[in-house]
C-alpha atoms as an extended CHARMM CRD file, in Angstrom:
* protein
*
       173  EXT
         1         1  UNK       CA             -6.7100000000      -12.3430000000      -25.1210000000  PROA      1               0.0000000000
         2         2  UNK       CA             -3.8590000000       -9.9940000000      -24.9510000000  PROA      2               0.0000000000
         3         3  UNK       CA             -1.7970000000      -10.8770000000      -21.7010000000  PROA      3               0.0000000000
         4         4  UNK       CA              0.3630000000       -7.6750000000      -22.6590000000  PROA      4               0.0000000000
         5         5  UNK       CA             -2.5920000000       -5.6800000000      -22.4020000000  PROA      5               0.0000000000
         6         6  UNK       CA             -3.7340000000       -7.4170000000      -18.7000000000  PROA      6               0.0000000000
         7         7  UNK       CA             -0.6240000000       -6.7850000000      -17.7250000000  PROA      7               0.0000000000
         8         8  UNK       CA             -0.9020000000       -3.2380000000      -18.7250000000  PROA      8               0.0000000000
         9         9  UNK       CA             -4.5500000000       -2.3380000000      -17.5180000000  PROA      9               0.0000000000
        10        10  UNK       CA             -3.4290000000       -4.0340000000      -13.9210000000  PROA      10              0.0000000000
        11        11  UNK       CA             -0.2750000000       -1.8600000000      -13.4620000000  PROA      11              0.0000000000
        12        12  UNK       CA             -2.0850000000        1.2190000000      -14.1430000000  PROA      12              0.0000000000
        13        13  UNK       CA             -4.7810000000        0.4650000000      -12.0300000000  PROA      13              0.0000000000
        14        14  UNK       CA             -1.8410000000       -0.5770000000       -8.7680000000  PROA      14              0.0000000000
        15        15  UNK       CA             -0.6280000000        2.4580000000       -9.4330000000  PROA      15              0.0000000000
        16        16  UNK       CA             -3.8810000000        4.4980000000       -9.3010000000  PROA      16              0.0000000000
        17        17  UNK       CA             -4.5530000000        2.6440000000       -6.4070000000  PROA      17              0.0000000000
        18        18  UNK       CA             -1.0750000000        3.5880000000       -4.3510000000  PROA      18              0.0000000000
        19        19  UNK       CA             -1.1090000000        7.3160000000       -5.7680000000  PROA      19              0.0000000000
        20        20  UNK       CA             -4.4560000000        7.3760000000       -4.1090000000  PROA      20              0.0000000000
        21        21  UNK       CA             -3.1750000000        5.9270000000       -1.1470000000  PROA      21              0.0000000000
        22        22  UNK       CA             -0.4290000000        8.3700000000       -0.5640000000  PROA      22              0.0000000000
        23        23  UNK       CA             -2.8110000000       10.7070000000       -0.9860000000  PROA      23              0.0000000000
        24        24  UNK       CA             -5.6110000000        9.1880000000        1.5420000000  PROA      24              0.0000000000
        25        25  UNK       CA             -2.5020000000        8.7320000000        4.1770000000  PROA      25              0.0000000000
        26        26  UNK       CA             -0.7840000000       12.3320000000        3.0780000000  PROA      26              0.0000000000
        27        27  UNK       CA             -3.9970000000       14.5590000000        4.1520000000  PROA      27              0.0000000000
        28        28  UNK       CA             -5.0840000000       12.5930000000        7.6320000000  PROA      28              0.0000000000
        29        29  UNK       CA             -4.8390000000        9.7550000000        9.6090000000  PROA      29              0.0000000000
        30        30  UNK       CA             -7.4700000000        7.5290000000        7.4650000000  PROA      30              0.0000000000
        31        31  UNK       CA             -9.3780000000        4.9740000000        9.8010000000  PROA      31              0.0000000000
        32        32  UNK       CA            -10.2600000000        2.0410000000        8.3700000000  PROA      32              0.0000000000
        33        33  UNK       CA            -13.0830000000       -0.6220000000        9.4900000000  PROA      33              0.0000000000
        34        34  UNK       CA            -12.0480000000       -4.4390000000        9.1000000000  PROA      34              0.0000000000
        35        35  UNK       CA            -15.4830000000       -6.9850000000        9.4520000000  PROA      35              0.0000000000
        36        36  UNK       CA            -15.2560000000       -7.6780000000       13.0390000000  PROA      36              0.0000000000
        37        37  UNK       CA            -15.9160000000       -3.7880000000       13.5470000000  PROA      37              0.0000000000
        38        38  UNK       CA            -11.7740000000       -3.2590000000       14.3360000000  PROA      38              0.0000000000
        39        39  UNK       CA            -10.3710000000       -0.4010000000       13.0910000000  PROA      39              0.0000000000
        40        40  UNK       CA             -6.7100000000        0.4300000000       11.7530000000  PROA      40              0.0000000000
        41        41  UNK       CA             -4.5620000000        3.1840000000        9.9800000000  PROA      41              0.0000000000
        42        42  UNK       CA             -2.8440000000        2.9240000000        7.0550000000  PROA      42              0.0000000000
        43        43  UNK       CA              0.4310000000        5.4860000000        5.9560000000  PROA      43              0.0000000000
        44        44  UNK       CA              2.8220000000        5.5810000000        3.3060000000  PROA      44              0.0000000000
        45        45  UNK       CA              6.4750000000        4.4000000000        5.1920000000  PROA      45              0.0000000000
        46        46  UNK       CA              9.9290000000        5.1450000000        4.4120000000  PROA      46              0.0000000000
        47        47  UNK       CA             10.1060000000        3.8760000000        0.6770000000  PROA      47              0.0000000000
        48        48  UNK       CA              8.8680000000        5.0580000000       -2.2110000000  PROA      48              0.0000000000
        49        49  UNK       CA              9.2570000000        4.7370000000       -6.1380000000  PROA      49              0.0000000000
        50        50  UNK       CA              7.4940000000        6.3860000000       -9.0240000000  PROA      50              0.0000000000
        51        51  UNK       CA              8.0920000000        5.3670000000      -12.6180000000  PROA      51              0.0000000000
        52        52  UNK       CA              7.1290000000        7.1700000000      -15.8060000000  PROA      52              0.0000000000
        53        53  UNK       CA              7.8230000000        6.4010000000      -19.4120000000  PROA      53              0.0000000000
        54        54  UNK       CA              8.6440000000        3.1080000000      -21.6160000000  PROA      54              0.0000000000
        55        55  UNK       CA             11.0750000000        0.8750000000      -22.8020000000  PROA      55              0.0000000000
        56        56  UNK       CA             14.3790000000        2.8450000000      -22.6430000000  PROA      56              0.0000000000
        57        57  UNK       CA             13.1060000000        5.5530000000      -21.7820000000  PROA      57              0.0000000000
        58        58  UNK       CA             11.2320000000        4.2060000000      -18.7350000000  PROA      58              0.0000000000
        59        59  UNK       CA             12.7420000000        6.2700000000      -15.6180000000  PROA      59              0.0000000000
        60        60  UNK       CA             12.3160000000        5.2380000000      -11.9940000000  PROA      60              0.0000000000
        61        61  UNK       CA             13.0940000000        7.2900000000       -8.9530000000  PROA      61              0.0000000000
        62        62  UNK       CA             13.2170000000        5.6040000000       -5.5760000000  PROA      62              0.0000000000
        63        63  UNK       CA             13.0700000000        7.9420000000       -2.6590000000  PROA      63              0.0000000000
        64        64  UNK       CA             13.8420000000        6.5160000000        1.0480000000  PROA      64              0.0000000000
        65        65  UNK       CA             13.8790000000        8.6060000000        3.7840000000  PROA      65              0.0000000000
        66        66  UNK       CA             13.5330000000        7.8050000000        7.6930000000  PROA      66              0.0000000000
        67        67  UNK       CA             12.3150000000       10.9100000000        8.1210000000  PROA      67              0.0000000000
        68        68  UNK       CA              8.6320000000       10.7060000000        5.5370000000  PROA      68              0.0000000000
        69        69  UNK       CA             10.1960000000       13.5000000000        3.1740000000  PROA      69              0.0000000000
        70        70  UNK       CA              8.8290000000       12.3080000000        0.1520000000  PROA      70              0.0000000000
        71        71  UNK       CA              8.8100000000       15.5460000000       -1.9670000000  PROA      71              0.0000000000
        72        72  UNK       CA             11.4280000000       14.1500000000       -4.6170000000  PROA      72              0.0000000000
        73        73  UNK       CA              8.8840000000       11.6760000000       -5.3840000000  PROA      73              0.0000000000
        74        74  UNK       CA              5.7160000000       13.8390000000       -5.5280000000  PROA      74              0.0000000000
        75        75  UNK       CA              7.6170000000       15.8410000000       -7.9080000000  PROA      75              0.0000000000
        76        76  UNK       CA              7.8790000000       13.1970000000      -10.2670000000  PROA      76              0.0000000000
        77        77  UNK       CA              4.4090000000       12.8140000000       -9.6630000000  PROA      77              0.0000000000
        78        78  UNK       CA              3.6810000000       15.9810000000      -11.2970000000  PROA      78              0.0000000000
        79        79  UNK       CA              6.0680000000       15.1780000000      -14.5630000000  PROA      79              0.0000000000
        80        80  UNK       CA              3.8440000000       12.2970000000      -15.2690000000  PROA      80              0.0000000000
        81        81  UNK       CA              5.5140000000        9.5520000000      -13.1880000000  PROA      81              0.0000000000
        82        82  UNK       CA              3.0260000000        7.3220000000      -11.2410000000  PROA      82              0.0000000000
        83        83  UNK       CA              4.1110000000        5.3480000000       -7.9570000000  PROA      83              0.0000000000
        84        84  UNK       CA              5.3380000000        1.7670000000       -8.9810000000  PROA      84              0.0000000000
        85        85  UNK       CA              5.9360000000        0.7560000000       -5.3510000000  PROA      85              0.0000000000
        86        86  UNK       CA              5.4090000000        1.7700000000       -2.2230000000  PROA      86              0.0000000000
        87        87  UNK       CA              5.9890000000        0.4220000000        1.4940000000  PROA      87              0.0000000000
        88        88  UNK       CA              3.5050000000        0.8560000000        3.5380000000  PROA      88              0.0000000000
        89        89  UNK       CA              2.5760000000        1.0860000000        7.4560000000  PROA      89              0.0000000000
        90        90  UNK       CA             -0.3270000000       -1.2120000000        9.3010000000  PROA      90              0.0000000000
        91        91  UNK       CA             -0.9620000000       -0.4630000000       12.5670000000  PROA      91              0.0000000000
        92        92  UNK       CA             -4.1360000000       -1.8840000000       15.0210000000  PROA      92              0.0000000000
        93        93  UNK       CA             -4.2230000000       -1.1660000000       18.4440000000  PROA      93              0.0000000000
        94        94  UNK       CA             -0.0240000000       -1.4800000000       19.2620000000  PROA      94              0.0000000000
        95        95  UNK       CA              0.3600000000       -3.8050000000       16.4090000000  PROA      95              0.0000000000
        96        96  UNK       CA              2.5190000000       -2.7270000000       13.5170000000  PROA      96              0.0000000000
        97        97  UNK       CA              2.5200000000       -4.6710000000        9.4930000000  PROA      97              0.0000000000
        98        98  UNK       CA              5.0800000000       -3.5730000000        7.4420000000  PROA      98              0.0000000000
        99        99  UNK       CA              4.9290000000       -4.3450000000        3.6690000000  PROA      99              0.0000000000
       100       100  UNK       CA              6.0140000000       -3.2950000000       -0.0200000000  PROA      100             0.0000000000
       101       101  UNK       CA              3.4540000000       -3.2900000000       -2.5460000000  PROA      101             0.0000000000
       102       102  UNK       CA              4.2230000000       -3.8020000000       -6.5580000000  PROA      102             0.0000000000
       103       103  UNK       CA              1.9820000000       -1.9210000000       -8.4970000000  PROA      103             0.0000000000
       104       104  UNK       CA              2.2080000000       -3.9860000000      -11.4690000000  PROA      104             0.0000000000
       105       105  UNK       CA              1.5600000000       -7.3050000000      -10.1510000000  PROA      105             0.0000000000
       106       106  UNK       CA              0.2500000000       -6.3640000000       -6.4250000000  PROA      106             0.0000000000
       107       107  UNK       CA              3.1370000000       -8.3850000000       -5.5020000000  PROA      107             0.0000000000
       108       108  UNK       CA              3.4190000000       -8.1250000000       -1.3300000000  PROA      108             0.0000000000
       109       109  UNK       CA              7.4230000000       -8.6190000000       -0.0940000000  PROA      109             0.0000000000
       110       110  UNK       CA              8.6600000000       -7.5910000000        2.6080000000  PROA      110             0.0000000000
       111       111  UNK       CA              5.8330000000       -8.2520000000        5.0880000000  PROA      111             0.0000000000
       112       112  UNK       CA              7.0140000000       -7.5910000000        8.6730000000  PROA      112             0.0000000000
       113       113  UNK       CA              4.7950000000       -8.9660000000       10.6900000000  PROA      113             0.0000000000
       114       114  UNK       CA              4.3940000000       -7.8560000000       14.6700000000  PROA      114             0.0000000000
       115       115  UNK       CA              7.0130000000       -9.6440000000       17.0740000000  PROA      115             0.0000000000
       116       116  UNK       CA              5.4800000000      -13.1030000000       18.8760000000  PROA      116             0.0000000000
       117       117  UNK       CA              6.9030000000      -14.1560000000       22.1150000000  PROA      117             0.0000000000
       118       118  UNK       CA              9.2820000000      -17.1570000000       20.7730000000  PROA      118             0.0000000000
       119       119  UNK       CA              9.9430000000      -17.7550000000       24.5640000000  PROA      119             0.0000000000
       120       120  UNK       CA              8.8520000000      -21.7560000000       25.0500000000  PROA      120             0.0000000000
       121       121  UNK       CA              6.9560000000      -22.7590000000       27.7860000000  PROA      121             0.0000000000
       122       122  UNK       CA              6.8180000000      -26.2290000000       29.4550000000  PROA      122             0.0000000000
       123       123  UNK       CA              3.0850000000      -27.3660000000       28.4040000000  PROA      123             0.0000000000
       124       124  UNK       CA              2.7550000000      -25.1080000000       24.9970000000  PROA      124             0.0000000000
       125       125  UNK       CA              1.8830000000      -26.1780000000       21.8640000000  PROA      125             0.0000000000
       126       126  UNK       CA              4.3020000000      -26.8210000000       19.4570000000  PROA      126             0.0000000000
       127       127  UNK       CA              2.7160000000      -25.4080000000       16.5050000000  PROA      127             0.0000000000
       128       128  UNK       CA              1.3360000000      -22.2070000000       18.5820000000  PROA      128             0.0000000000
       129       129  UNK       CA              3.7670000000      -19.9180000000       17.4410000000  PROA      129             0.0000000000
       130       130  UNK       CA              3.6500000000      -21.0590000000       13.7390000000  PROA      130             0.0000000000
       131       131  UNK       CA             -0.5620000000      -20.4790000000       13.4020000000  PROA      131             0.0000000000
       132       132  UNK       CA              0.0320000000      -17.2980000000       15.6700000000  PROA      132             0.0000000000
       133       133  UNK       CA              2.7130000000      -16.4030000000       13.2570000000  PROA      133             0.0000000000
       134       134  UNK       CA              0.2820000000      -17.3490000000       10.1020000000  PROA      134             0.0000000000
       135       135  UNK       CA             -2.6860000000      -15.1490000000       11.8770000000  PROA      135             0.0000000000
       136       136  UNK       CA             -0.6300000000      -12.3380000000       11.8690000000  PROA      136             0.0000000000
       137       137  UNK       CA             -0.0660000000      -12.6740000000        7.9490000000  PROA      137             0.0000000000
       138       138  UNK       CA             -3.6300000000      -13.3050000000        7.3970000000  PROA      138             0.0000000000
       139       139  UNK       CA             -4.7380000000      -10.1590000000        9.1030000000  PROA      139             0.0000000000
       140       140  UNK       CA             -2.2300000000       -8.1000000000        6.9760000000  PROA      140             0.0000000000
       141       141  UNK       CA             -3.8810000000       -9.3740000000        3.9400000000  PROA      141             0.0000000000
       142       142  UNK       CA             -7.1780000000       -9.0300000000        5.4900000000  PROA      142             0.0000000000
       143       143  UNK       CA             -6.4050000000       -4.8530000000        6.5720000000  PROA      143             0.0000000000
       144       144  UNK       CA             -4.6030000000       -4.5960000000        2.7930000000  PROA      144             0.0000000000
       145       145  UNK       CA             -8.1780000000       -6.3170000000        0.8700000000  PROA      145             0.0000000000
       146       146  UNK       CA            -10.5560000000       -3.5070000000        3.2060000000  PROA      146             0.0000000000
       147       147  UNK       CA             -8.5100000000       -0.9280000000        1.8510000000  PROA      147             0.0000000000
       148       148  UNK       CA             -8.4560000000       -1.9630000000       -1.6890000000  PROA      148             0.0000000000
       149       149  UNK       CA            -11.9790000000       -3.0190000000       -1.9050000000  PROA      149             0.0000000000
       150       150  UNK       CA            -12.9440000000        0.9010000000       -0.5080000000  PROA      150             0.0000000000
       151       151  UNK       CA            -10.3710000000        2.1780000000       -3.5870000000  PROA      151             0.0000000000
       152       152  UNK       CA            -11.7980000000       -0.2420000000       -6.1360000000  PROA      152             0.0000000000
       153       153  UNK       CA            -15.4650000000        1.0850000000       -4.9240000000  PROA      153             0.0000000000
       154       154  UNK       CA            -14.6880000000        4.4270000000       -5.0430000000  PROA      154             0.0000000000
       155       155  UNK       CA            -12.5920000000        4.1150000000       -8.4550000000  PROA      155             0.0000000000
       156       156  UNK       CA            -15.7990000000        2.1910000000       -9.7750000000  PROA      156             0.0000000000
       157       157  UNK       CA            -18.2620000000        4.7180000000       -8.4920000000  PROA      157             0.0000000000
       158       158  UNK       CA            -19.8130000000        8.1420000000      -10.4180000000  PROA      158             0.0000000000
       159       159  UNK       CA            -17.7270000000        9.8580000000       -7.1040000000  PROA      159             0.0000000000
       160       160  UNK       CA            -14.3680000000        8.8420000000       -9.0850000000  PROA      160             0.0000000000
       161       161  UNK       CA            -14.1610000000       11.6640000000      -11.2000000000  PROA      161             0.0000000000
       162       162  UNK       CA            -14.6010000000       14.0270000000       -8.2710000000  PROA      162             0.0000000000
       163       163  UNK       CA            -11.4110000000       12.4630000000       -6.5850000000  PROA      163             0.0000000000
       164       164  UNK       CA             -9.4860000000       11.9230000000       -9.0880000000  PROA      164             0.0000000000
       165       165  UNK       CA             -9.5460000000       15.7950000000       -9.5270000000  PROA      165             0.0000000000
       166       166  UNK       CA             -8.3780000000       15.8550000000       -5.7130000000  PROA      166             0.0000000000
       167       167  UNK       CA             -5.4580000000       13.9570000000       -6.1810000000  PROA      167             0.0000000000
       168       168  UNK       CA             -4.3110000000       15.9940000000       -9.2700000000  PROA      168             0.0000000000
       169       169  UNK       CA             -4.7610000000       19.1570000000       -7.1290000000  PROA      169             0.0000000000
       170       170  UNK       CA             -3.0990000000       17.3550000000       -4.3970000000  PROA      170             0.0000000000
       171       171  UNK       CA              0.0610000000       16.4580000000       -6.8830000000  PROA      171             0.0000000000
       172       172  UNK       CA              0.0300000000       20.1380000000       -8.0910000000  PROA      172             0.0000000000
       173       173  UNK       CA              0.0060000000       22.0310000000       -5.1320000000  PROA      173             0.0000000000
């Protein structure tokens, strides 16, 4: 098997996947369900980079911005760039995740998790903070696999071709 081609297949579907997402997060607050019937939102933060073209040619354009403005890189979007990486936002009851995602690899970095009281108590266990410090990085991953399994779904579906021409219009407009 060509890894080449693996490796080429799985970047262009992480970056279907984030375009989508911006896209999702861009026209409403998107709820989504987790298995123990808890529900979350999901938005595009702060960071943003689209890529288009190959080998020297390849251009990226990173756009941060405190403020959400990403219209430099939805502009790219409509030369033909697609989004390479984006950080994105977490957030269940008054709990925030921050993370980056890769679109090539679906590498995670970055993950900030929310803050755990690191104040000891006489009588606590030791290794309390550690597993509630581990939970917390579980139930990123858990909130990030719901929302990829509902993209993979709907990018597997007959309903694809339908959104797909969403997003476009969405890009253009």
């Amino acid at each position: 098997m060509d890894l080449s081609l693996v490796e080429r297949e799985n970047t262009l579907l992480g970056q279907d996947f984030l375009t989508w997402l911006w896209y999702k997060t861009d026209q409403d607050t998107v709820l989504f369900k987790l298995e123990d019937n808890r529900t979350f939102t999901l938005q595009m933060e702060q960071k943003l980079s689209v890529q288009g073209g190959e080998g020297e040619t390849k251009a990226t354009a990173t756009v941060s911005s405190p403020a959400g403005e990403m219209s430099e890189a939805k502009t790219g979007l409509s030369t033909g760039k697609k989004v390479s990486k984006a950080q994105l936002l977490f957030a269940m009851d008054q709990d925030n995740w921050l993370v980056t995602v890769n679109a090539a690899d679906f590498g995670l970095s970055g993950l900030k998790t929310p803050k755990i009281n690191t104040k000891d108590d006489e009588g606590d266990d030791p290794d309390a903070k550690f597993l509630e410090k581990i939970f917390l990085v579980e139930r990123c991953l858990e909130m990030f696999d719901v929302v990829y399994t509902q993209f993979l779904n709907l990018r597997m579906s007959k309903d694809w071709a339908e959104e797909a021409a969403r997003v476009k219009l969405w890009i253009n407009g």
